[in-house]
N, C-alpha and C positions, 0 to 999 in steps of 0.2 A: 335211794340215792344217798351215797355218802359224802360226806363234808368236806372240803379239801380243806388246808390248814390256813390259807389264807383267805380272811375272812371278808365279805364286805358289808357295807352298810345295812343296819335291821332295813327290812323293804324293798333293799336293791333285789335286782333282778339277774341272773346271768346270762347272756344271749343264749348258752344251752336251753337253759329255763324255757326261756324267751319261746326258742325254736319248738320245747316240747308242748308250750301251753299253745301255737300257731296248730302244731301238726291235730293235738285234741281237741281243737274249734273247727277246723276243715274236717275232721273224721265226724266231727256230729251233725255238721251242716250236710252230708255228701252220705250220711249214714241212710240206709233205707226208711229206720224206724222215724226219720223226722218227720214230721207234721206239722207246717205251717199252721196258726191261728185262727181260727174262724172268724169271717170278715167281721161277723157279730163283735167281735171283742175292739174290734178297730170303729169305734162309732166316734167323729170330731165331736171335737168340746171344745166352745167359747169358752176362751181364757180371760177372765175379767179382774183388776186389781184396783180398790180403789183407792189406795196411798203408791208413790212410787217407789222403787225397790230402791233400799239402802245399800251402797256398797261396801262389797266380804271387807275394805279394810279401811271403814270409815270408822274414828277413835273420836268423832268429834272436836277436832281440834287440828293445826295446822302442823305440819311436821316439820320440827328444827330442818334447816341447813344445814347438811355435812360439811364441812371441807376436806377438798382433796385432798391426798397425800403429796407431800412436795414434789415438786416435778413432775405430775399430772394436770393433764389442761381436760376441758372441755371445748367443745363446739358444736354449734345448734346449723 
C-alpha cells in the first residue's frame, strides 16, 4: 500500500483501511479453517475486588474551573 502525500494523524485510520481491516475480519470469521473455542476455555469466574476501582483520571485533586471563551454560555 502506498502513501498518499497527504498525511494524517500517527493512529488515524483511513476508511479504506478501515473497509480493508472489516473485509479480513469477515473472511476469518466465515473462513472454513475457523474453530470456535472449546467450551472448556469458556469456564465463569467470580470476579471479586476488595478496594473499589479508582478512576483512569482521578489526579487526586479537584480540577480548576476553565472559563469560557467570551461570548460562550453554557446551560445545564
Amino acid at each position: 500500500m502506498r502513501h498518499c502525500a497527504i498525511r494524517v494523524p500517527e493512529g488515524a485510520m483511513s476508511e479504506a483501511e478501515f473497509n480493508l481491516l472489516l473485509d479480513a475480519v469477515r473472511d476469518a470469521i466465515v473462513h472454513d479453517d475457523f474453530a470456535p473455542a472449546p467450551e472448556e476455555e469458556f469456564v465463569p469466574r467470580s470476579w471479586s475486588f476488595d478496594a473499589t476501582p479508582k478512576a483512569a483520571n482521578d489526579n487526586e485533586g479537584a480540577w480548576p474551573m476553565l472559563p469560557f471563551p467570551d461570548g460562550w454560555y453554557a446551560a445545564c
